[in-house]
C-alpha atoms as an extended CHARMM CRD file, in Angstrom:
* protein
*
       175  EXT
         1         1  UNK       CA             -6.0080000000       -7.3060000000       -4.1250000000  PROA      1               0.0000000000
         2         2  UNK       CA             -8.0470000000       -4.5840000000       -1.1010000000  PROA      2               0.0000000000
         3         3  UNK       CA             -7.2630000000       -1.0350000000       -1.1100000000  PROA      3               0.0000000000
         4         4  UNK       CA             -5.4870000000       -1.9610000000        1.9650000000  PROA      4               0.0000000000
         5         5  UNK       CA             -2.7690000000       -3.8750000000        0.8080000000  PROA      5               0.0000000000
         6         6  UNK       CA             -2.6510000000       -2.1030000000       -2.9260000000  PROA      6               0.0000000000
         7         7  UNK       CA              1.0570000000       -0.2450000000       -2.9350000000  PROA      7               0.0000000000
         8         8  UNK       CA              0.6510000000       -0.1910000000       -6.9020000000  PROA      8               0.0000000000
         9         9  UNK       CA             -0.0270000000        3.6070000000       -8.5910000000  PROA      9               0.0000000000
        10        10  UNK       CA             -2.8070000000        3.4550000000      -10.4220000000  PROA      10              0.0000000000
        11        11  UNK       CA             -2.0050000000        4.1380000000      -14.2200000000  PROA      11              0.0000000000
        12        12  UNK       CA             -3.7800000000        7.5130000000      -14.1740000000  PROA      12              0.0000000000
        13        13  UNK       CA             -1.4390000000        8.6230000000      -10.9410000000  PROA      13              0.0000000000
        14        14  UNK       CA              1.7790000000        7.6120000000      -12.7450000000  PROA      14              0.0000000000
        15        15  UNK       CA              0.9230000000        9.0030000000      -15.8170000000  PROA      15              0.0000000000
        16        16  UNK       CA              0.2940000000       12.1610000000      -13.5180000000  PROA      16              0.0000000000
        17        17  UNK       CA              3.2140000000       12.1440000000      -11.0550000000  PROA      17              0.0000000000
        18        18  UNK       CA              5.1620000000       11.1510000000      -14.1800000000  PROA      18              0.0000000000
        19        19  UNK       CA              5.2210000000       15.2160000000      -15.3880000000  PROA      19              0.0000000000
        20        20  UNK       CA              7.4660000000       17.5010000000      -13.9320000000  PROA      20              0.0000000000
        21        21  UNK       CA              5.8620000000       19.9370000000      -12.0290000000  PROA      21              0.0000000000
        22        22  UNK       CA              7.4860000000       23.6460000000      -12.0590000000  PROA      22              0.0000000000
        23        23  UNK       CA              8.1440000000       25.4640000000       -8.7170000000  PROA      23              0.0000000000
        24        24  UNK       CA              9.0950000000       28.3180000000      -10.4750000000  PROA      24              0.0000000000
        25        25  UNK       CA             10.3710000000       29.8740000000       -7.5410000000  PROA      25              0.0000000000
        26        26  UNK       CA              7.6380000000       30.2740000000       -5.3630000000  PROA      26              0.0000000000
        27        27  UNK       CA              5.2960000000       30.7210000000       -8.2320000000  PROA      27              0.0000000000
        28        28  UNK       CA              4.3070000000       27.6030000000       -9.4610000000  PROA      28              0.0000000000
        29        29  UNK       CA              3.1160000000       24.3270000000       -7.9480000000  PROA      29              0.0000000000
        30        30  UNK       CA              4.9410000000       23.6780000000       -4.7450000000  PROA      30              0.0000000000
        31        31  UNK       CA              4.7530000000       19.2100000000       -4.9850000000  PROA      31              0.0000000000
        32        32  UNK       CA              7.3380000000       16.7740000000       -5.6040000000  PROA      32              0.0000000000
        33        33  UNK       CA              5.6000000000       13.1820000000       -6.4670000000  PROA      33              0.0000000000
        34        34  UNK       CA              7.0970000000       10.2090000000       -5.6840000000  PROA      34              0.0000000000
        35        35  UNK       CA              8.2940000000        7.4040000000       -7.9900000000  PROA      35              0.0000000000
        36        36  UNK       CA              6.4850000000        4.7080000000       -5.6650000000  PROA      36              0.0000000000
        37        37  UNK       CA              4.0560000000        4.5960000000       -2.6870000000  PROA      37              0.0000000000
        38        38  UNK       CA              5.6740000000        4.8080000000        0.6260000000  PROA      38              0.0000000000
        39        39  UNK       CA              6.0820000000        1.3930000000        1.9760000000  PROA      39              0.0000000000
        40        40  UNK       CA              3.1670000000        0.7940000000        5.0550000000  PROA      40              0.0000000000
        41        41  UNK       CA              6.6910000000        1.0830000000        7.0100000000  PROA      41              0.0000000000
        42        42  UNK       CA              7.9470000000        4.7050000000        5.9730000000  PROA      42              0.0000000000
        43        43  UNK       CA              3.7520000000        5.2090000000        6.2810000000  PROA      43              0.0000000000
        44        44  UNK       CA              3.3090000000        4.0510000000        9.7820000000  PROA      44              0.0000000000
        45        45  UNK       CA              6.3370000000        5.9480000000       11.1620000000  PROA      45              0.0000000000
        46        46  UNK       CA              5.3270000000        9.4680000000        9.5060000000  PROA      46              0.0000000000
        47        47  UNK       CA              1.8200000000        9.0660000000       10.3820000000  PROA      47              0.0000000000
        48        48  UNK       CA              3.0080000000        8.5840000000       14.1790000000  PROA      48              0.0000000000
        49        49  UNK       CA              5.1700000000       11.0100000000       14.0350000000  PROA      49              0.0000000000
        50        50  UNK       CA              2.7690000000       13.6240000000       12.5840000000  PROA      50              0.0000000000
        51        51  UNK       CA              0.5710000000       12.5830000000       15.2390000000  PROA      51              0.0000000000
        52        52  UNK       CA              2.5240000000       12.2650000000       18.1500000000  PROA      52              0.0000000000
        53        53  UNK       CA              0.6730000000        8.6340000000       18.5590000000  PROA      53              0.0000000000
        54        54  UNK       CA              2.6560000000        5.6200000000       18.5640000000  PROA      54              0.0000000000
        55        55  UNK       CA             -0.1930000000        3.4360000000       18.9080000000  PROA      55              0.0000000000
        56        56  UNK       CA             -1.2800000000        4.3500000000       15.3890000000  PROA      56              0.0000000000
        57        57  UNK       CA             -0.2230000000        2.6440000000       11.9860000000  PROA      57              0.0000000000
        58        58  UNK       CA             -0.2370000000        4.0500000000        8.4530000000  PROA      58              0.0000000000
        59        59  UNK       CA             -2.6770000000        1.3190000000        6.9380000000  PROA      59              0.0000000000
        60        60  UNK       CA             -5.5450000000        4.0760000000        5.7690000000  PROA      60              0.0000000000
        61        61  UNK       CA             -3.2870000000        6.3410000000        3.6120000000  PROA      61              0.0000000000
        62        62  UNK       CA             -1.1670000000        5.3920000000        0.4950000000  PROA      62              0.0000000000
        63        63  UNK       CA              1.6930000000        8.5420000000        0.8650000000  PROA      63              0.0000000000
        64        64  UNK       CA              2.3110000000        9.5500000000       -3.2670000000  PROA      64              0.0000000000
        65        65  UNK       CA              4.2610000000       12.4830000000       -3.1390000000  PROA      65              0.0000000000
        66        66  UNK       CA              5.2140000000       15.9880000000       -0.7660000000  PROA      66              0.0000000000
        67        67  UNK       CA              5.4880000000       19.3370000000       -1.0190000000  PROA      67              0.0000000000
        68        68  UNK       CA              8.6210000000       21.3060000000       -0.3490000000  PROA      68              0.0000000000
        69        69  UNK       CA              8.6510000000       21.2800000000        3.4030000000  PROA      69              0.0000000000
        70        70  UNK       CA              7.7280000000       17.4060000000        4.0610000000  PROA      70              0.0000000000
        71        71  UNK       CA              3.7280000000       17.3500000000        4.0130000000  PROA      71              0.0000000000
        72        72  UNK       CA              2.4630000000       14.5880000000        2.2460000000  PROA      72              0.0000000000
        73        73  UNK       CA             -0.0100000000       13.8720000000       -0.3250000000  PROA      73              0.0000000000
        74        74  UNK       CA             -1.6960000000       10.8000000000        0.3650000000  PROA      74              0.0000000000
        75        75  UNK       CA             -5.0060000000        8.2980000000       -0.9740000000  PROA      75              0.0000000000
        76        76  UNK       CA             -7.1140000000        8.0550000000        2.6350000000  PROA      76              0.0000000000
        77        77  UNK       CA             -8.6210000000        4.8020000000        2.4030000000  PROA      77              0.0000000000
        78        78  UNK       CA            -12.3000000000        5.2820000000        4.1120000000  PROA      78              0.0000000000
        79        79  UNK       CA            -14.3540000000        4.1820000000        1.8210000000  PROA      79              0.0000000000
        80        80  UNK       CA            -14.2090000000        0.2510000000        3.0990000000  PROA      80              0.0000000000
        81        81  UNK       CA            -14.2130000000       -2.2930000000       -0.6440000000  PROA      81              0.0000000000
        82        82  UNK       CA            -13.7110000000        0.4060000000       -3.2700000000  PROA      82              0.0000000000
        83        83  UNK       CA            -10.7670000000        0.4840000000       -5.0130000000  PROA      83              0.0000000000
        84        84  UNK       CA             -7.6770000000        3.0130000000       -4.4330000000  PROA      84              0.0000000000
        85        85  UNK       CA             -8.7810000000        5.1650000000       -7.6610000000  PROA      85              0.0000000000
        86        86  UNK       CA            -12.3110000000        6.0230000000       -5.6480000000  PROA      86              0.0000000000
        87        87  UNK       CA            -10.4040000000        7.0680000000       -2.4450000000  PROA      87              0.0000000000
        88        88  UNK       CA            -10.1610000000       10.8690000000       -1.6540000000  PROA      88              0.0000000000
        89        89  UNK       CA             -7.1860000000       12.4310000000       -2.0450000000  PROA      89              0.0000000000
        90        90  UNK       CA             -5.6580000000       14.5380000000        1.6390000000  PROA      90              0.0000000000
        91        91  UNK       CA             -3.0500000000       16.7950000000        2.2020000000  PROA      91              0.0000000000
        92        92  UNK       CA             -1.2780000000       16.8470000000        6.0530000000  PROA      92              0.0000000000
        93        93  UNK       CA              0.8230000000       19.7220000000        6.1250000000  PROA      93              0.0000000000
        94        94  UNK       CA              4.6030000000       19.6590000000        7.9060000000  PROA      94              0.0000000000
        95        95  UNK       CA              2.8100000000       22.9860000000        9.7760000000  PROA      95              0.0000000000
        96        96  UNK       CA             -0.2660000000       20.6020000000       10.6930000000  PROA      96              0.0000000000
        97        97  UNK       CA             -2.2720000000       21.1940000000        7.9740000000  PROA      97              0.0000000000
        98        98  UNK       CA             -4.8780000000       19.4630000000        6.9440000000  PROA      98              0.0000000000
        99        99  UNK       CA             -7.5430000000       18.9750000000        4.1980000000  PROA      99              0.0000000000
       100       100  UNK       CA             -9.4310000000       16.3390000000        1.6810000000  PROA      100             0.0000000000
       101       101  UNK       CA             -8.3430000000       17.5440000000       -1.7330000000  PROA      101             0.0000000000
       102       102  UNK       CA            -10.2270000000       15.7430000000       -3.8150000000  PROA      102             0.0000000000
       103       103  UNK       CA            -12.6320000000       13.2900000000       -3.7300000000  PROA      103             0.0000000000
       104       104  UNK       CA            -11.2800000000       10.5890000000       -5.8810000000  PROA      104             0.0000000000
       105       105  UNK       CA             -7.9190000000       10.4970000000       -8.2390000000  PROA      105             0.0000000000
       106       106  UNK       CA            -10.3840000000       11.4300000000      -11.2190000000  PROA      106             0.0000000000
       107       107  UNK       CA            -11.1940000000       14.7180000000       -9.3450000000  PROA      107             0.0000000000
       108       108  UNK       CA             -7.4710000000       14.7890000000       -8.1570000000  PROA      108             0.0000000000
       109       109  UNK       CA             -5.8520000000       14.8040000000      -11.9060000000  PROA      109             0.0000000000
       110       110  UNK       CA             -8.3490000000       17.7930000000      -12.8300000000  PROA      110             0.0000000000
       111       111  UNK       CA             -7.0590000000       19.4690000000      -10.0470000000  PROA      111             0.0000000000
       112       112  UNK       CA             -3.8700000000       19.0090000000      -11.4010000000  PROA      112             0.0000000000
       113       113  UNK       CA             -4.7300000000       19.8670000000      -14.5760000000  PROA      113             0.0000000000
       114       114  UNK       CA             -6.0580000000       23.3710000000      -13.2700000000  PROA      114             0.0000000000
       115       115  UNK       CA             -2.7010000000       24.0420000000      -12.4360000000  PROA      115             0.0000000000
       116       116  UNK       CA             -3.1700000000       23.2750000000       -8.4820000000  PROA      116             0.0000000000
       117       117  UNK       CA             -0.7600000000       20.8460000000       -6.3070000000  PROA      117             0.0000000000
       118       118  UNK       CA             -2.3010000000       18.9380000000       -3.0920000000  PROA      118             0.0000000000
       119       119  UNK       CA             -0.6520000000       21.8930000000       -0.9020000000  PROA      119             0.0000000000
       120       120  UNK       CA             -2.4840000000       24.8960000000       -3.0770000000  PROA      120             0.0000000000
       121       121  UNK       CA             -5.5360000000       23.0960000000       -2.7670000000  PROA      121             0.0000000000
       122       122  UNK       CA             -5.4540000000       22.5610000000        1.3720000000  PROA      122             0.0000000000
       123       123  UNK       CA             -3.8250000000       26.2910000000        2.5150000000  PROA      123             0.0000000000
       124       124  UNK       CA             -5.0450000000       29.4800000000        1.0060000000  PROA      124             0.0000000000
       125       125  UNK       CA             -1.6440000000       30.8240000000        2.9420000000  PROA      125             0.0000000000
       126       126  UNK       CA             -0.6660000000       32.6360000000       -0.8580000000  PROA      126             0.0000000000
       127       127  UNK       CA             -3.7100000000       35.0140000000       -1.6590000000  PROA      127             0.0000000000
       128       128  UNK       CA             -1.9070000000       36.6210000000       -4.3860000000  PROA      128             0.0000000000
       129       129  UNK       CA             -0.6320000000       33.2920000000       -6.2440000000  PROA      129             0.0000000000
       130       130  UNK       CA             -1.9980000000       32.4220000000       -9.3530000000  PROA      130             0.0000000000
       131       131  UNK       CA             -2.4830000000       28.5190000000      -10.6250000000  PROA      131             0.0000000000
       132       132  UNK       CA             -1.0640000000       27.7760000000      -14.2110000000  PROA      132             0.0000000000
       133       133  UNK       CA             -2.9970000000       24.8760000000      -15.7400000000  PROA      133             0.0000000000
       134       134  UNK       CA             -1.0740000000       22.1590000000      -17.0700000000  PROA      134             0.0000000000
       135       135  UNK       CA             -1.7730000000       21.1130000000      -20.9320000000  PROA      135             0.0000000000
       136       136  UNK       CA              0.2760000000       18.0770000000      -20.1610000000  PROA      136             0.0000000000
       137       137  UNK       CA             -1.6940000000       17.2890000000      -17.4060000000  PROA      137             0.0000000000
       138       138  UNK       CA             -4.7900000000       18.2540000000      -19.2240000000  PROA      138             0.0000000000
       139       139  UNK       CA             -4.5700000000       16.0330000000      -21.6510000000  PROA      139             0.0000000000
       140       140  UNK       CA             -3.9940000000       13.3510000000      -18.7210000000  PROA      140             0.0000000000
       141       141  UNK       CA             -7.1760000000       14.2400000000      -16.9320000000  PROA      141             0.0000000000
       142       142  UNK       CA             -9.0680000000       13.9240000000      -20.4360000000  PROA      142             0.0000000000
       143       143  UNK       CA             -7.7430000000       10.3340000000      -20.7680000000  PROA      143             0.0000000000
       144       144  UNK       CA             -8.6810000000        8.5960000000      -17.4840000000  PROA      144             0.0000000000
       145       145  UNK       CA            -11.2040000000       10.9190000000      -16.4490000000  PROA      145             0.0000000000
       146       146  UNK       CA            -13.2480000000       12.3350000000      -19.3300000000  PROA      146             0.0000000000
       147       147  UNK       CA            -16.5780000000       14.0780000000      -18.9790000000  PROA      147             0.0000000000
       148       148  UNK       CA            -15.7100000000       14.7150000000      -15.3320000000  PROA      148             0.0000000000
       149       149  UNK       CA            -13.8020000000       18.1270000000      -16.4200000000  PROA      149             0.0000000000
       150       150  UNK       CA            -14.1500000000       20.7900000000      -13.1830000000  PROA      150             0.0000000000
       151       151  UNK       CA            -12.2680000000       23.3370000000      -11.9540000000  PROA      151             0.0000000000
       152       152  UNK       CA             -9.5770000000       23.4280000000       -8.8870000000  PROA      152             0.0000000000
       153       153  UNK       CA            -12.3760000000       25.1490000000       -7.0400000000  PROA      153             0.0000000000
       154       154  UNK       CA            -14.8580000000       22.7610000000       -7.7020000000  PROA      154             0.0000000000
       155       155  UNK       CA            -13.0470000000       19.8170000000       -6.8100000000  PROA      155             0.0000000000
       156       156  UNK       CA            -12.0090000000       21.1540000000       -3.4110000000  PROA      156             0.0000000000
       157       157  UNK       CA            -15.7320000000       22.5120000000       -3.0350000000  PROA      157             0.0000000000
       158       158  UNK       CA            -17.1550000000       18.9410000000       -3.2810000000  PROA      158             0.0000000000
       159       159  UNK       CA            -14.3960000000       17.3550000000       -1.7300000000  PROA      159             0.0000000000
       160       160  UNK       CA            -14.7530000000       19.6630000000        1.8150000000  PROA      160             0.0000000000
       161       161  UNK       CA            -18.4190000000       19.2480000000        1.4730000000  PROA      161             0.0000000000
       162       162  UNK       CA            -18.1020000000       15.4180000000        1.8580000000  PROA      162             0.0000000000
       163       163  UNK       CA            -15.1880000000       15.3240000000        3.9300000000  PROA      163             0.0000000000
       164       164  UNK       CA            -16.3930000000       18.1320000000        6.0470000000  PROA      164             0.0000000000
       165       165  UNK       CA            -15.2030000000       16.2300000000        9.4270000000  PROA      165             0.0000000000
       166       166  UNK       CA            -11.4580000000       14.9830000000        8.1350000000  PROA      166             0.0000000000
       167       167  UNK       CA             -9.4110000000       17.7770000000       10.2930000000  PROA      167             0.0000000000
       168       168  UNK       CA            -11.2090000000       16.8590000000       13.2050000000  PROA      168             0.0000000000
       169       169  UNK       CA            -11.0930000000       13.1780000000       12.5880000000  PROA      169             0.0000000000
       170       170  UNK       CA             -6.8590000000       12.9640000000       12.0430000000  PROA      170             0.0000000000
       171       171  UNK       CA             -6.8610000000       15.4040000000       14.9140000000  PROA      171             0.0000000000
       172       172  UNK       CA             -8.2270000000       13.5760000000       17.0810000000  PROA      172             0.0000000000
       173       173  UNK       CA             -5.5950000000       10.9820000000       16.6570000000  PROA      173             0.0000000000
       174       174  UNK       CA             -3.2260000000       13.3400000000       17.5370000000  PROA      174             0.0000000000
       175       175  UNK       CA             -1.4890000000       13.5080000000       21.0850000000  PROA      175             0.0000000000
């Protein structure tokens, strides 16, 4: 099977989008995963939407899961031949936001773990909030993805420095 036609989670995503993850009002981590992947149907008709480009299709992201107001969490399939696991993790915001979370779903279940949801990681709209790491989701990230322990920071560090050109590149799409 390609990344491109792959609309199976990975086991280390469901075991991930398998714990609840705690609002707590405003406090906590603002992301509701999904059970499945969005079919490339639902995928193609958000991605136009977001973009206001109808001649686009969904086929380079594999939608996983939201945050409260409708952006999406999503695998962006750009590296051509590797499998869905080494695909960065994105964010695109209902408000247009945009950024690369996370450079692969190792990196993406220690952010996590670190108590950060794709929407924490792409806005830094909440100075004052405070991430609550996950021990469920810790133990998670040590099972599929030991020795690559880093913090929330970390992971989005390396993850903008090698994706430095992804807001540009999906807005460019954009009408």
């Amino acid at each position: 099977m390609t990344p491109t036609d792959d609309r199976q989670f990975p086991a280390a995503l469901a075991a991930a989008m398998a714990v609840p993850f705690d609002y707590a009002g405003g406090d906590g981590v603002d992301f509701e995963p999904f059970e499945t992947f969005l079919s490339a149907e639902e995928t193609t008709d958000w991605f136009r939407a977001w973009t206001g480009n109808g001649e686009l299709d969904g086929d380079g992201f594999r939608v996983f899961g939201q945050d409260g107001s409708g952006g999406y969490a999503a695998f962006w399939l750009i590296r051509p031949s590797q499998p869905l696991a080494d695909q960065p993790v994105v964010f695109l915001g209902s408000e247009g936001e945009t950024g690369v979370v996370a450079r692969d779903l190792g990196d993406f279940l220690w952010l996590l773990a670190d108590g950060f949801g794709p929407w924490e990681a792409a806005t830094s709209y909440e100075p004052d909030w405070v991430p609550r790491p996950n021990r469920d989701l810790v133990a998670i990230a040590e099972r599929f993805a030991p020795g690559r322990r880093r913090s929330a920071a970390g992971v989005i560090e390396l993850a903008t420095q090698e994706f430095p050109q992804f807001d540009d590149t999906i807005m460019e799409l954009c009408c």
